[in-house]
Every structure is written in C-alpha cells, then in structure tokens.
matplotlib code that plots the C-alpha trace (Angstrom):
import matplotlib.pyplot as plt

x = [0.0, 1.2, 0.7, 0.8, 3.0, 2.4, 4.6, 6.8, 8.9, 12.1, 13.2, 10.0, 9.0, 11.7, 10.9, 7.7, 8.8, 11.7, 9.1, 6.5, 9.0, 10.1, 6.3, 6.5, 4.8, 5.8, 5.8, 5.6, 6.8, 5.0, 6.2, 3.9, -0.1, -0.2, 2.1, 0.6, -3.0, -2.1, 0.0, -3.0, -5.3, -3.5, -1.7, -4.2, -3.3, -4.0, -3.8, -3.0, -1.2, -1.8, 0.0, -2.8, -0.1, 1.4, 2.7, 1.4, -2.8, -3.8, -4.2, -8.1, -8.4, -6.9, -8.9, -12.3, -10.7, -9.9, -13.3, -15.2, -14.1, -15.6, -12.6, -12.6, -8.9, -8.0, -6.6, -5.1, -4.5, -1.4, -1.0, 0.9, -2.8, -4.3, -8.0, -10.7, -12.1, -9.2, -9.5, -13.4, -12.6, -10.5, -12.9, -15.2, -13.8, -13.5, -10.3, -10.4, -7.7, -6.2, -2.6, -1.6, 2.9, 5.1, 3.9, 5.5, 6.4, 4.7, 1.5, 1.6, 2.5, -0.3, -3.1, -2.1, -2.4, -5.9, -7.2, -5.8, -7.9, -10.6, -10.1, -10.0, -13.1, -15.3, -14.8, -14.8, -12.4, -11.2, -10.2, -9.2, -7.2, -6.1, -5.5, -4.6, -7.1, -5.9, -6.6, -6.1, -6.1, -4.3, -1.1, -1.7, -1.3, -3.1, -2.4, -3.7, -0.3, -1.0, 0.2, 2.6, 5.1, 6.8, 8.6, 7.4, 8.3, 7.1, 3.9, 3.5, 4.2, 1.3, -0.5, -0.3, -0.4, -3.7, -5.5, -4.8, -5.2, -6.2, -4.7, -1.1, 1.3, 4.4, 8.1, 7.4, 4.4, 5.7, 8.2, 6.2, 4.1, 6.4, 8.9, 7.1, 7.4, 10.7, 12.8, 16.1, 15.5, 16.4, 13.6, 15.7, 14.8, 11.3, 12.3, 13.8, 10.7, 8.6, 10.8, 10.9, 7.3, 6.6, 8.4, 6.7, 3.5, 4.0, 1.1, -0.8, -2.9, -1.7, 1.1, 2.6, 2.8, 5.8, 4.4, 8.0, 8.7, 4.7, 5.0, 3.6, -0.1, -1.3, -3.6, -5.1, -3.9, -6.2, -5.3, -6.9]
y = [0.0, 3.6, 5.1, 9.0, 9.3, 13.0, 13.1, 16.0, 13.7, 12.6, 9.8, 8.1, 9.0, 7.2, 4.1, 3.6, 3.9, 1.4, -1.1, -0.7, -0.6, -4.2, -4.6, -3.7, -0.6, 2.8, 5.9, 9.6, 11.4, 15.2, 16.5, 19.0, 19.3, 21.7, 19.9, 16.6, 18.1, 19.2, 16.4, 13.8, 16.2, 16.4, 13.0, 10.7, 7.5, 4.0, 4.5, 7.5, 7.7, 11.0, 12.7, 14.7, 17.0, 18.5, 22.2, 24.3, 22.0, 19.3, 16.0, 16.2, 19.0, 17.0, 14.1, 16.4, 17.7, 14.2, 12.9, 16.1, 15.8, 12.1, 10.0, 7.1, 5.7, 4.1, 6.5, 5.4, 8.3, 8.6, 10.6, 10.9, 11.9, 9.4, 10.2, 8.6, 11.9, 12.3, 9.2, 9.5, 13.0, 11.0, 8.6, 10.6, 13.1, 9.7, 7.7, 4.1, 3.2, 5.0, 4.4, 5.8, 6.7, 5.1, 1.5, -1.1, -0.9, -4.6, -3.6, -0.7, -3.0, -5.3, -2.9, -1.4, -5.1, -5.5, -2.5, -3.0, -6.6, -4.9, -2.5, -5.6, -7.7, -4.5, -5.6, -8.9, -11.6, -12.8, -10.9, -12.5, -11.9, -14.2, -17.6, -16.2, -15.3, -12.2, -12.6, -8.8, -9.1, -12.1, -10.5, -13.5, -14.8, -18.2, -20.0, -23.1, -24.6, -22.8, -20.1, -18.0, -16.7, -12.7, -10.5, -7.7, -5.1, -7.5, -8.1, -4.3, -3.9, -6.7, -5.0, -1.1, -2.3, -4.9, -1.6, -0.2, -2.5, -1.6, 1.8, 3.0, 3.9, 5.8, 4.9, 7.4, 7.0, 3.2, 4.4, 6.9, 3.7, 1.5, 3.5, 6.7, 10.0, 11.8, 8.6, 8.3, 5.5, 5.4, 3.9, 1.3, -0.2, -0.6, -2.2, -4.8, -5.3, -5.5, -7.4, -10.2, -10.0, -10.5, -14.0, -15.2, -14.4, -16.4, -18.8, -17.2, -15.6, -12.1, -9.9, -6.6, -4.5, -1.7, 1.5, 3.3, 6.7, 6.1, 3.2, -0.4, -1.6, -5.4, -6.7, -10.0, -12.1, -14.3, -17.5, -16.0]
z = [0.0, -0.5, 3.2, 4.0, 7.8, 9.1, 11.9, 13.5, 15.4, 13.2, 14.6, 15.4, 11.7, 10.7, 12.9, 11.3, 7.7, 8.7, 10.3, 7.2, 4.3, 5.8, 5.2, 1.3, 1.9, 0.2, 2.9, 2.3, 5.1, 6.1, 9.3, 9.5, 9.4, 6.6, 4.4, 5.5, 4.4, 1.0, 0.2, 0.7, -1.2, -4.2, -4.4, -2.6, -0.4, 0.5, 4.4, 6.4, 9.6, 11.3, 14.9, 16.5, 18.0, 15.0, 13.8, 11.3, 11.3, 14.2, 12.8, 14.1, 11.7, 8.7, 9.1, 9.3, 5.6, 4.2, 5.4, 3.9, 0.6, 1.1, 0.9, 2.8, 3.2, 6.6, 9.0, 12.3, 14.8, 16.6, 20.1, 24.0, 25.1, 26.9, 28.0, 27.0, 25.4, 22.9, 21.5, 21.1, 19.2, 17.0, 16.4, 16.0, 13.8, 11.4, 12.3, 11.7, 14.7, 17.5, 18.8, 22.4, 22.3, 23.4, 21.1, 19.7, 15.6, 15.1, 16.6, 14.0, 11.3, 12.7, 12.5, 9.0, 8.2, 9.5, 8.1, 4.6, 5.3, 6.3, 3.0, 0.6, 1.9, 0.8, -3.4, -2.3, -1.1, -4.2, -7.4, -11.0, -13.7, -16.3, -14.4, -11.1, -8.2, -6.1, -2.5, -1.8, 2.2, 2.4, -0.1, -2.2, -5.5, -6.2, -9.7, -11.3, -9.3, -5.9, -4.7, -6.4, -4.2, -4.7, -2.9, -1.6, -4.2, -7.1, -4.9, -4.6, -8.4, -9.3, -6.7, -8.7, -12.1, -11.2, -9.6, -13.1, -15.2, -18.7, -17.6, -18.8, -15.0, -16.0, -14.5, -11.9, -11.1, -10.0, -7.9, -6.0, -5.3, -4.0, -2.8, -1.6, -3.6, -3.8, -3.0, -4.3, -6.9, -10.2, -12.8, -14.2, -10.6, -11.8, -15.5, -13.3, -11.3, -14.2, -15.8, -12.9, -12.7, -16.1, -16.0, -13.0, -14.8, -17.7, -18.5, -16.4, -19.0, -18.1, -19.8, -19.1, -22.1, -22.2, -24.1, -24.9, -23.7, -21.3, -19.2, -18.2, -18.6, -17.0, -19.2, -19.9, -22.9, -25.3, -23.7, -20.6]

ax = plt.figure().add_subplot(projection="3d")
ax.plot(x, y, z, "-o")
ax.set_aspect("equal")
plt.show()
C-alpha cells in the first residue's frame, strides 16, 4: 500500500517507515499538518497515519478535511494523550484506529495489516485476472499450481499495475508507489521489477505491455 505518515517527530517517523517498508509498503513522510493536508489532497493514499499534535494544522483537523471531501482511506491516529475523550474526538472526527505513544512498531504493522484486510473484503475476497485469483487481504497470488510466491516489491508492483489494469502507469508514477514519492531510486529499478514479474507471470494468461517513452499496462492475454 502507499501510506501517507504525518509526523513531527524525526526519529520516530523514521521508525515507522523502517518497520512498514520491511512490510513492502511505500511511505511519504510530512512532518507538519499543513504539508501533511495538501499532500494527501493532491496525491491521494491508501492509508493515512496521522499525529494529533502536530505544527502548522492538528491531525483532528486533517482528518475532518480528508473525510469532507468524502474520501474514505483508513486513518489510524497517533497521540501521547491518553483520555478517553481524545480518543473518542478522534474517532469521532472519522479515524479508523487510534494508537496511544510510546507503542510497539509490530502492533503498528499489525493494524495497518488488518485494516488493509478490512479494506480488501469490501470488493470482495477474491479478485481474478487471467488464471490467477488475487486474495487482496491475504497478499496473495493463487495460480492453477498454488500459490505464487513474490517479494514484496514485485507483490507491490502486481499489486499497482492490477489496480490499473487496462490503464497506462508511468516509471514514476511506480516508484512513488512502491517507494514513496521523492525517493532516491532510479527507474531502471522498476524495468527490473517488471521485468521479474513478467516471467513469473507467464502462462498465467496475463502480460505486461511496455508502451516506450509512457509506461507499463497489465492486461489479460487471449489465452486468458
């Protein structure tokens, strides 16, 4: 998933995109509310993490934004208050989950995981596309053989290009996905990927087509 972190504090920030990389999620970091606001307006997520106590916009303020323009990503709150009333104005306001500092980096993880399950059951359990079934929540691939095992990055990459499918995604739009936007990676990373991808996905009854100078499409083939 591509999650949205708005978090002043630098070295916890860095924590969590640490412990949800190892995940095969992509993070962009805001450290401020404004930024954190606009960014998420303009460039959309999967899941949001937002710090209540934050400079420039509260995170109770930009979760009343993201859920008055109707969007309805995940958002898990994250504060040092501890009452019962914060976390009710949290929830309230619209947040999904609430997380109490000091925690643990696999509880986050854990969570993120059973909200992006809780994400995937509302389309359905099971997905397909040429021969393979994809079992969104579980992060599975399952083939005429069983299940078809990827990385993480290549699971993120079927992952973007399925959510597309049909659709052309450029070279950078694929590395904003799976590795957050602005990250130091050059696109030959992603020909790799796609690359690797495309011959675990053979006889599968799906190909990715390269359209020079725009990008990669997933689409089914004939044999499908």
């Amino acid at each position: 998933m591509r999650i949205v972190l708005v978090e002043d504090n630098a070295l916890l920030a860095r924590g969590i995109i640490q412990a949800l990389g190892d995940e095969g999620h992509a993070v962009d970091w805001l450290s401020c509310g404004e930024a954190g606001a606009q960014f998420i307006a303009t460039q959309g997520c999967d899941l949001a993490i937002l710090d209540i106590n934050l400079p420039g916009r509260c995170g109770i303020t930009v979760l009343r934004e993201i859920r008055g323009r109707g969007e309805c990503a995940p958002v898990i709150m994250l504060t040092a208050r501890t009452t019962l009333e914060d976390r009710i104005s949290g929830l309230d306001a619209g947040a999904d989950d609430y997380l109490t500092k000091p925690f643990e980096m696999a509880e986050l993880a854990a969570r993120v995981r059973a909200l992006a399950r809780r994400r995937g059951t509302s389309t359905g359990t099971l997905e397909r596309i040429g021969a393979l079934e994809y079992d969104r929540a579980g992060r599975r691939l399952i083939g005429p053989q069983g299940a078809l095992e990827l990385p993480r990055r290549e699971f993120a990459l079927f992952a973007a290009l399925f959510d597309c499918q049909g659709r052309v995604l450029s070279k950078n739009a694929l590395c904003d996905q799976l590795y957050g936007t602005g990250a130091d990676i050059e696109t030959n990373a992603v020909e790799l990927l796609v690359s690797r991808l495309r011959r675990k996905l053979a006889g599968t009854g799906i190909c990715i087509r390269t359209l020079r100078g725009l990008g990669y499409v997933m689409q089914e083939t004939d044999s499908a």
